[in-house]
Residue, then its C-alpha position, 0 to 999 in steps of 0.5 A: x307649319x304650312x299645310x298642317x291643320x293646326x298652326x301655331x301661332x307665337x309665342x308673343x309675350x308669353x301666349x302662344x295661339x293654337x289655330x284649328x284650321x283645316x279649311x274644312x270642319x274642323x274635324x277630329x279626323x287622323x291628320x287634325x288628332x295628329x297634329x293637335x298632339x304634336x301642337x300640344x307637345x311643342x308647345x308645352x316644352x316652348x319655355x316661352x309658352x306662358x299661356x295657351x290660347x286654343x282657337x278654331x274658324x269664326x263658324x267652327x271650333x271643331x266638328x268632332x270625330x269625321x265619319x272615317x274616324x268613328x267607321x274606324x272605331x267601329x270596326x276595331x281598326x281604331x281604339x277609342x283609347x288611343x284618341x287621348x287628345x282629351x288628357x294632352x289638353x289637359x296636361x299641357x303644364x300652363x293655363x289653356x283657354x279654349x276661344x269656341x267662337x264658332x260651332x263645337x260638337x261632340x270630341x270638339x266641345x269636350x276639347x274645349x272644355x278641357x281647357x283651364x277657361x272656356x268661352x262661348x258664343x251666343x250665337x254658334x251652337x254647341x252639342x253632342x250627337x254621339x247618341x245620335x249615331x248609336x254609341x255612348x259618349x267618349x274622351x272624357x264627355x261623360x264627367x267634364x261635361x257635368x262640371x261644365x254645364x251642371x248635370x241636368x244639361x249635360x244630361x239633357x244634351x247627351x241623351x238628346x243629342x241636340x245642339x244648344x245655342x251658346x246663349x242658352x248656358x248664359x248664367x246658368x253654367x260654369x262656362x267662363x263667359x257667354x259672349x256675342x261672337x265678334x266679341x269673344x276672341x278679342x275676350x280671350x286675348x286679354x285673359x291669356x295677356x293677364x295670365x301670361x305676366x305671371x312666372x311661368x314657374x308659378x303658373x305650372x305649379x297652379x296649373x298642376x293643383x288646379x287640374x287635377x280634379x279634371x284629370x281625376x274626371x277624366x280618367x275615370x270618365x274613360x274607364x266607364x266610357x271604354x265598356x260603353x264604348x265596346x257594347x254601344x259600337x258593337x251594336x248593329x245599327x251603330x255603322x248605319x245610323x253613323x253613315x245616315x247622320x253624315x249623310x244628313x250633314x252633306x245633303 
């Protein structure tokens, strides 16, 4: 997997890491959503696969979509329908846990968030900015961001578009663990380790019932989030106030 920006990493007894690492942001553009779906595949059908462990760089989980990516979206050279990596996570048939140690933003948090057990750091940042380039939140953000953080903060967050400390959802969401970030990893090892004793067979079966109100979610989550999406990115100002918040970003 040398070169790709996604490594996998096992399986060693039973968990297999996925590493998000592009050596840059960690962003959803077409090589990352390529590879995050080969990833998610391979490791689904790996019979040794017991558990899942989703991880990015100590600074970034993943930065969501790049500026290409949604330029693309808004032009209609690319559906947002086709980016279905949402609904992979979700379907990968054994547990998932997302270890977000470093910053996740946008399309990168709601990835994590797909995942069965989700952990945070206190001191990376967490957010989505789709409203603050113009177009309505997407792959699946609308629904599973509520069932996460509750859905006054998840109103908060996406009218806003501000980025919240991971200490800020500390006892106040149903994020698995709010935790210091040199501790979090090491959090997430001993969960996936606990998982993995179980019989895979077992865990596919509890992962099919306990998925399927997040499956339910999503899928009307895009129903809404598609006719969002074709009004919000046709409007003018979109294209412009994607390039201004890139351009911020690079400054």
């Amino acid at each position: 997997m040398s070169g790709e920006p996604v490594k996998i990493v096992g399986p060693d007894d039973g968990v297999t890491e996925l590493w998000l690492d592009d050596g840059d942001k960690n962003a959803l553009n077409a090589p990352m959503v390529e590879a995050l779906e080969r990833a998610l595949a391979r490791v689904g059908e790996d019979r040794d696969t017991r558990v899942v462990l989703v991880r990015g760089s100590d600074e970034i989980f993943c930065s969501g979509g790049d500026k290409q990516m949604l330029l693309d979206i808004a032009s209609g050279k690319v559906h947002a329908t086709d980016i279905m990596l949402t609904r992979a996570m979700i379907e990968v048939p054994v547990p998932t846990i997302a270890a977000m140690q470093g910053h996740a933003v946008g399309g990168g948090l709601v990835l994590g968030l797909a995942c069965d057990v989700a952990l945070v750091a206190e001191e990376s940042r967490y957010g989505c900015s789709f409203m603050n380039m113009g177009f309505t939140p997407g792959m699946g953000t609308t629904r599973l961001l509520a069932s996460a953080v509750g859905e006054h903060i998840a109103a908060e967050m996406m009218y806003g578009g501000q980025y919240f400390r991971g200490s800020h959802f500390a006892g106040r969401t149903q994020l698995n663990y709010v935790l210091p970030k040199a501790k979090l990893l090491r959090k997430a090892r001993q969960i996936a380790a606990r998982f993995a004793e179980k019989p895979r067979g077992s865990l596919e079966l509890l992962k099919r019932s306990l998925s399927l109100p997040r499956r339910r979610a999503f899928e009307e989550a895009r129903t809404m989030e598609t006719m969002m999406h074709e009004i919000s990115f046709a409007q003018p100002e979109t294209r412009a106030l994607i390039a201004e918040n890139y351009e911020s970003q690079d400054a």
